[in-house]
C-alpha positions as CSV (number, residue, x, y, z in Angstrom):
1,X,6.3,-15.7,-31.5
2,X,9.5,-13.3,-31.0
3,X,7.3,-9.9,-31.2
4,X,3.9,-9.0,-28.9
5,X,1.1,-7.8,-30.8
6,X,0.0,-4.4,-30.2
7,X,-3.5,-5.8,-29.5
8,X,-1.7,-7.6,-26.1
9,X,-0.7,-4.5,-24.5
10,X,-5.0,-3.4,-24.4
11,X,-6.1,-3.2,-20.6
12,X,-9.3,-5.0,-21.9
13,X,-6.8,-7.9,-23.5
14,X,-4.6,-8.2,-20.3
15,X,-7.6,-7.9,-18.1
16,X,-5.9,-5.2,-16.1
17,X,-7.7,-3.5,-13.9
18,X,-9.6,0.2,-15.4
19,X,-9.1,2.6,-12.7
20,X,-10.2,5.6,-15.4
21,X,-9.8,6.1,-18.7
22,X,-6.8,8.7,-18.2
23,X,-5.4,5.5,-16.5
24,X,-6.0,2.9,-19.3
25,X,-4.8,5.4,-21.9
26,X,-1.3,5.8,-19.9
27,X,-0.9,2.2,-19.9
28,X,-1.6,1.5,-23.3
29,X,0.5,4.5,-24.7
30,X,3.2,2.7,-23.4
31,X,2.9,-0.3,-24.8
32,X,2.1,1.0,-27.9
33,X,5.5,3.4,-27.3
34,X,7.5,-0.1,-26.9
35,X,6.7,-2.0,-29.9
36,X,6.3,1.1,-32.0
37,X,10.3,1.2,-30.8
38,X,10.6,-2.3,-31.4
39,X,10.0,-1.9,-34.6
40,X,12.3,1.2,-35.1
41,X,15.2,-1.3,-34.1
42,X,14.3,-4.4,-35.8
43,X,13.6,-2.7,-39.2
44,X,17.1,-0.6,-38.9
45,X,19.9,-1.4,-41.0
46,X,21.8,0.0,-38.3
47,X,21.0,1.0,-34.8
48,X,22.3,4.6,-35.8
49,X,19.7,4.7,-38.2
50,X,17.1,4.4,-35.6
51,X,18.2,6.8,-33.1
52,X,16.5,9.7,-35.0
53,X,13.0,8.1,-35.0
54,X,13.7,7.1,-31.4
55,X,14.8,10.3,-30.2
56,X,10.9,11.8,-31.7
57,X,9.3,9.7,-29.4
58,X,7.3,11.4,-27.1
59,X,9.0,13.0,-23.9
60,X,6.8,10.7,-21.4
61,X,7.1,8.0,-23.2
62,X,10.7,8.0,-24.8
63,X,12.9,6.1,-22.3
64,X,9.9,2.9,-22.9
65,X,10.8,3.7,-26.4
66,X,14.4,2.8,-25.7
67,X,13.1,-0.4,-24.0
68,X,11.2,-1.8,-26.3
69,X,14.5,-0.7,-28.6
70,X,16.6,-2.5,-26.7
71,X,14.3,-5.9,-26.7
72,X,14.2,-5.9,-30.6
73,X,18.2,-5.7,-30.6
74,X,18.4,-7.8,-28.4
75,X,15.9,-10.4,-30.1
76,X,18.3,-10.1,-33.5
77,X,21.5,-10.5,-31.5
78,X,19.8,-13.7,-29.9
79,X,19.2,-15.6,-33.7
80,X,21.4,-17.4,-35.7
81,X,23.3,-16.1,-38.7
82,X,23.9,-12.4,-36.7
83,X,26.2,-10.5,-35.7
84,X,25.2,-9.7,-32.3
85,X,26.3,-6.5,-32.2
86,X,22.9,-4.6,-31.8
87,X,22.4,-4.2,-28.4
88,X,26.2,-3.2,-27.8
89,X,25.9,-0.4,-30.8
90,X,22.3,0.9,-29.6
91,X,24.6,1.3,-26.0
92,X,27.7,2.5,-27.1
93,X,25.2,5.6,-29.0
94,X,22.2,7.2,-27.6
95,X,20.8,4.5,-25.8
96,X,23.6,4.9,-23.1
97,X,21.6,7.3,-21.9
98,X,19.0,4.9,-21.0
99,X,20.9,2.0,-20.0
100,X,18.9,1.4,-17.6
101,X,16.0,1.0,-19.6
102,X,18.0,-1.2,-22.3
103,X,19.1,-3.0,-19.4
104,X,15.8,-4.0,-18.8
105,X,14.7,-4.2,-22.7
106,X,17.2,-6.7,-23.1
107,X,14.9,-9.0,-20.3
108,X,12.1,-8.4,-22.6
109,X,13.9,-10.6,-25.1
110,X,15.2,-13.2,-22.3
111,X,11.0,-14.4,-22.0
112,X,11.3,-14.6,-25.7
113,X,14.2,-16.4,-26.9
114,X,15.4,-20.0,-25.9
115,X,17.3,-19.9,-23.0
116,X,20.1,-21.6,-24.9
117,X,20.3,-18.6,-26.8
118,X,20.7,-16.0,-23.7
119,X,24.2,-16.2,-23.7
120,X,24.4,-14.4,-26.8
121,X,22.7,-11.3,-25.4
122,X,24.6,-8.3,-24.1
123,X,24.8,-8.0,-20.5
124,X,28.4,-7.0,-19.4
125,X,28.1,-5.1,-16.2
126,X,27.5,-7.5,-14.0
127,X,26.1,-4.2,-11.6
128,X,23.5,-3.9,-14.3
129,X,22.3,-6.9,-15.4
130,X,20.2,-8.0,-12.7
131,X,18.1,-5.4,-14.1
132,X,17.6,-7.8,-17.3
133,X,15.9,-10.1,-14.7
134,X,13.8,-7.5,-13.4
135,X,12.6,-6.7,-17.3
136,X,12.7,-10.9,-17.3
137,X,9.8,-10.4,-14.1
138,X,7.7,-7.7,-15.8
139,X,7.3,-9.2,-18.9
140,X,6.0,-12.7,-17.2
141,X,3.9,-11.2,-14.9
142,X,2.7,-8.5,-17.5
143,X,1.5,-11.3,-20.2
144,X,1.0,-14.6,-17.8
145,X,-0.3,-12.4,-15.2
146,X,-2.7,-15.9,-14.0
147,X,0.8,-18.1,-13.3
148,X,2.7,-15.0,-11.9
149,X,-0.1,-13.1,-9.9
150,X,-2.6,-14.6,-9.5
151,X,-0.7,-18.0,-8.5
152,X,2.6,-16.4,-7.4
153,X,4.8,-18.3,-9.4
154,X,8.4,-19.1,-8.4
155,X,11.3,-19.3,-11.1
156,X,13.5,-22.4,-11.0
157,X,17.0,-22.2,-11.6
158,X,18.0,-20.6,-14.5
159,X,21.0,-20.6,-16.8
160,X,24.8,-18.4,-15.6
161,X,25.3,-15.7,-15.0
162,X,21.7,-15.7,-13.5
163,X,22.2,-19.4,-11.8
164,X,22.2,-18.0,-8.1
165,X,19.7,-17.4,-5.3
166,X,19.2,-13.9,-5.6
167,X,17.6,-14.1,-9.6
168,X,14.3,-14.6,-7.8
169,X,15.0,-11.7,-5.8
170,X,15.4,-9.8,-8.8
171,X,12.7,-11.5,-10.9
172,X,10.2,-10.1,-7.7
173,X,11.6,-6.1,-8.7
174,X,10.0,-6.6,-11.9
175,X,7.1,-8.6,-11.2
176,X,6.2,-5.3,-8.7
177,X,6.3,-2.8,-11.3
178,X,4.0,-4.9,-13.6
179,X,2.1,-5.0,-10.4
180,X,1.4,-1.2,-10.9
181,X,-0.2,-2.0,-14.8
182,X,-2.1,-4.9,-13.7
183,X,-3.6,-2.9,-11.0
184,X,-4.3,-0.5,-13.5
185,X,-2.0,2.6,-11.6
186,X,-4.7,2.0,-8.7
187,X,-2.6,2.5,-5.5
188,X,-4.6,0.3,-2.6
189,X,-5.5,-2.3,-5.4
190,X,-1.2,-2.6,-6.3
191,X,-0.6,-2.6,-2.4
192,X,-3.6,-5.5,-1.7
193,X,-1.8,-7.7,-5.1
194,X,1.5,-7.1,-3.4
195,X,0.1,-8.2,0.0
196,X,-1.5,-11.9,-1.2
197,X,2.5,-12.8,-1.7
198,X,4.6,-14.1,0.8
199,X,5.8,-11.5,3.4
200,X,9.4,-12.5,2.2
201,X,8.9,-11.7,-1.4
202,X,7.1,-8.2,-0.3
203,X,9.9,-6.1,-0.2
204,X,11.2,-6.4,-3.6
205,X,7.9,-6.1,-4.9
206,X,7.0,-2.8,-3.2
207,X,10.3,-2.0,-4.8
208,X,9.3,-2.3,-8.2
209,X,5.7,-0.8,-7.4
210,X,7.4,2.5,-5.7
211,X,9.8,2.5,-9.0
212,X,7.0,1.9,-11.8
213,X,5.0,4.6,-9.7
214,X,7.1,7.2,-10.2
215,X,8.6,6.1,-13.6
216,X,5.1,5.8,-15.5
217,X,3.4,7.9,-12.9
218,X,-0.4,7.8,-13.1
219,X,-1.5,8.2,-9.5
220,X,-2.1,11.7,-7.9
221,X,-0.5,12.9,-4.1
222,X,-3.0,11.6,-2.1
223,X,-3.0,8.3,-3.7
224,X,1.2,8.0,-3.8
225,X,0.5,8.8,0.1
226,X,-1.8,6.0,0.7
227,X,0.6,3.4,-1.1
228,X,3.7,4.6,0.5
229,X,1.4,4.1,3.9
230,X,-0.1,0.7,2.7
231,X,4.1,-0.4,2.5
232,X,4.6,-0.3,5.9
233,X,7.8,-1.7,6.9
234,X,8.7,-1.9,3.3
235,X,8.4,1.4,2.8
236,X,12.3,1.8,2.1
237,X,11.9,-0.6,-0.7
238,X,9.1,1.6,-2.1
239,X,11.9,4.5,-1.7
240,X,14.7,2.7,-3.3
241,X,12.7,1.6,-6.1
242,X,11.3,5.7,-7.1
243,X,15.3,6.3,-6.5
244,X,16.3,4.1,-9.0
245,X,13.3,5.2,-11.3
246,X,14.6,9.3,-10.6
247,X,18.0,8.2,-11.6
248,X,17.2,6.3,-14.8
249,X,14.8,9.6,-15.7
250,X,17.5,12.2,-14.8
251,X,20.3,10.3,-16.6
252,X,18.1,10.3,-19.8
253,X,17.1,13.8,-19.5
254,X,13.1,12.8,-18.6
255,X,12.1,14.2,-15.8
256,X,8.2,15.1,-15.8
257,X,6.6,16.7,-13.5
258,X,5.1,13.5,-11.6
259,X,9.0,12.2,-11.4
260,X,9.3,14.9,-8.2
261,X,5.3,14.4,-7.1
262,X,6.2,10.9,-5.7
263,X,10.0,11.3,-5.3
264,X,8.8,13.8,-2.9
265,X,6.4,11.2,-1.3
266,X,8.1,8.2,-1.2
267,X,12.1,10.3,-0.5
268,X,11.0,13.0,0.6
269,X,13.0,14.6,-1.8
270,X,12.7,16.3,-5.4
271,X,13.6,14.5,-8.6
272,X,17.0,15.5,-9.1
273,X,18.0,14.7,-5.5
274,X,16.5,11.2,-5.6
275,X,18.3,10.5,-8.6
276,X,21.7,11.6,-6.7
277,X,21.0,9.0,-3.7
278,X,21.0,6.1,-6.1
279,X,24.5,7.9,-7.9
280,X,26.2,8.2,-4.7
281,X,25.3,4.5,-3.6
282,X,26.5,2.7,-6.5
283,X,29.2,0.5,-5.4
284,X,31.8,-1.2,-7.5
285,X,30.1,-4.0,-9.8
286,X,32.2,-6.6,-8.1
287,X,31.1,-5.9,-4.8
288,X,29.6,-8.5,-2.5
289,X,27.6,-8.2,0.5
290,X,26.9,-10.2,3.4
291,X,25.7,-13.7,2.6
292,X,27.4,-12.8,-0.8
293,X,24.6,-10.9,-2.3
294,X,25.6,-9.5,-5.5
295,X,26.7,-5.8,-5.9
296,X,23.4,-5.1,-7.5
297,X,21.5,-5.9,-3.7
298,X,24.6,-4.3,-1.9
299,X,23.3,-0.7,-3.9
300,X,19.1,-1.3,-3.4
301,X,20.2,-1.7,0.3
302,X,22.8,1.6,0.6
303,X,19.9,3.5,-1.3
304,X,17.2,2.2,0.9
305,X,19.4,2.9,4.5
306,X,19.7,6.4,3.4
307,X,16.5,7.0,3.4
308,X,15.8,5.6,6.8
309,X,19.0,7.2,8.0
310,X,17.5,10.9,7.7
311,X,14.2,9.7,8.2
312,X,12.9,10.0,4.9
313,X,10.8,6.7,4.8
C-alpha cells in the first residue's frame, strides 16, 4: 500500500502518452531509478549505509534516485514505533545536495501515509516545503492521472502547515511536471493538457512543465521552442520553473547536456547562469508577499520578473 510497484511506473500501465520509444524509455528509467532508490533507503540500517549505492546511480538519473530516497525515509519516519530520524539524517549527509529533490521525495510519502501521520515528516524550512506539495501534485496526478487530469481535480483543505490558500497553488507546480510524463515528453500534447485547465491554474502548471522539461529533458530545440511559444503569457512561469530545475541540477553536481539546451530556450541563458537567477532570488524563508503569499511564491515571482526584466521570456 506504502510502496508503488515497478509495474506502475510502465507508460503502457499509466496510459501515458508514447511519443517514441527513446521517450517511453526515459520515463520509465526514472521510475525504475526512484523505487530502485526506494528501496536503497528502506532496506538501510542507516541512511549512511545507503549513500554509497545511491551515489552509483546513474548520472541522469541520480537526483530521482535521491527522490525516491527521500520518499522511503520519509515513509519509515511516518510509522509508528520509529525514530523519525531518516529523512533528517539522509539531509544532514549527501542528500543535502539534493534537497530539493528530497524536498519533493518527502511529498511522495504525504499521498501515501494518513494525513494524521504528516506531522511526523521532516519539513523544516518553511522556504522549502512547499516543494513537498509540489512532490504531493506529481504523485496524484502521475498515478490518478483520470481525477487530476483528466477531471482537474481541486485539493480541499489540508492539514498545517499546508492549511492555507496557496497549497493548491503549489499542488498545480507539481501536477505540471507530471503533465510532461503523462504527455509522454510531447511538447504541444503537455501545452494542449495544460490548456483544458482553468486559465487561473495555468501558470503554475506551465511552471512545473518548463521545470520537468529541463530536469528530465526528453524534447529536442525545436520542440522546447514550440512549448515555450505554446506558454504565451505564461511563459515566465515556464522560465522560473527550468530555473528552479538548473538550480536543483547545479547544486547536486548534474548538469547534462539538455540542462543548458532548454535553459537556453526558456532563460535564454546556460545552465549554470539559470541556476544563479534562482540563487540570487531566494529570499528569507519568513518572507511574505503581497496578499501574504508565502516566501516560497515571493522567490517563483523574483525569478520569473528577472527574466522579463532583461527580456529573457
Amino acid at each position: 500500500m506504502l510502496t508503488p510497484g515497478m509495474a506502475a511506473t510502465e507508460v503502457s500501465t499509466r496510459g501515458f502518452h508514447e511519443k517514441s520509444t527513446e521517450a517511453r524509455d526515459l520515463i520509465e528509467t526514472v521510475g525504475r531509478t526512484f523505487l530502485t532508490a526506494y528501496s536503497y533507503a528502506a532496506e538501510a540500517r542507516a541512511v549512511s549505509d545507503a549513500e554509497d549505492r545511491l551515489e552509483g546511480l546513474p548520472r541522469s538519473f541520480r537526483g530521482f534516485g535521491y527522490e525516491g530516497a527521500a520518499m522511503g525515509c520519509a515513509v519509515l519516519d511516518a510509522l509508528p514505533l520509529t525514530s523519525g530520524r531518516r529523512v533528517p539524517d539522509l539531509l544532514a549527509g549527501r542528500g543535502d545536495a539534493h534537497v530539493y529533490m528530497a524536498y519533493i521525495g518527502v511529498g511522495w510519502a504525504m499521498a501515501r501515509v494518513p494525513r494524521f501521520r504528516w506531522s511526523r515528516l521532516h519539513l523544516p524550512d518553511p522556504l522549502l516545503r512547499w516543494l513537498a506539495l509540489d512532490g504531493y501534485g506529481f504523485h496524484q496526478a502521475y498515478f490518478h492521472t483520470r481525477r487530476y487530469v483528466a477531471e482537474r481535480y481541486l485539493e480541499p483543505v489540508l492539514p498545517a502547515p499546508f492549511d492555507s490558500d496557496y497549497a493548491q497553488r503549489a499542488i498545480d507546480q507539481g501536477i505540471g511536471r507530471a503533465l510532461w510524463f503523462v504527455a509522454g515528453t510531447e511538447a504541444q500534447r503537455a501545452a494542449d493538457l495544460v490548456d483544458t485547465y482553468p486559465a487561473s491554474r495555468r501558470g503554475d502548471l506551465y511552471s512545473g512543465v518548463g521545470l520537468a522539461a529541463t530536469y528530465l529533458g526528453g524534447a529536442d530545440e525545436d520542440e522546447l521552442r514550440r512549448l515555450a511559444d505554446r506558454a504565451g503569457p505564461h511563459r515566465p512561469d515556464v522560465a522560473q520553473g527550468s530555473s528552479f530545475a538548473a538550480e536543483a541540477r547545479v547544486r547536486a553536481g548534474l548538469v547534462v547536456p539538455h540542462t543548458s539546451v532548454a535553459t537556453h530556450v526558456f532563460c535564454g541563458l546556460d545552465a549554470e547562469a539559470a541556476a544563479l537567477v534562482s540563487r540570487s532570488a531566494r529570499p528569507d524563508p519568513t518572507a511574505t508577499g503581497p496578499g501574504g503569499v508565502p516566501a516560497f511564491e515571493v522567490w517563483r515571482r523574483r525569478i520569473a520578473d528577472e527574466f522579463v526584466s532583461h527580456g529573457r521570456s
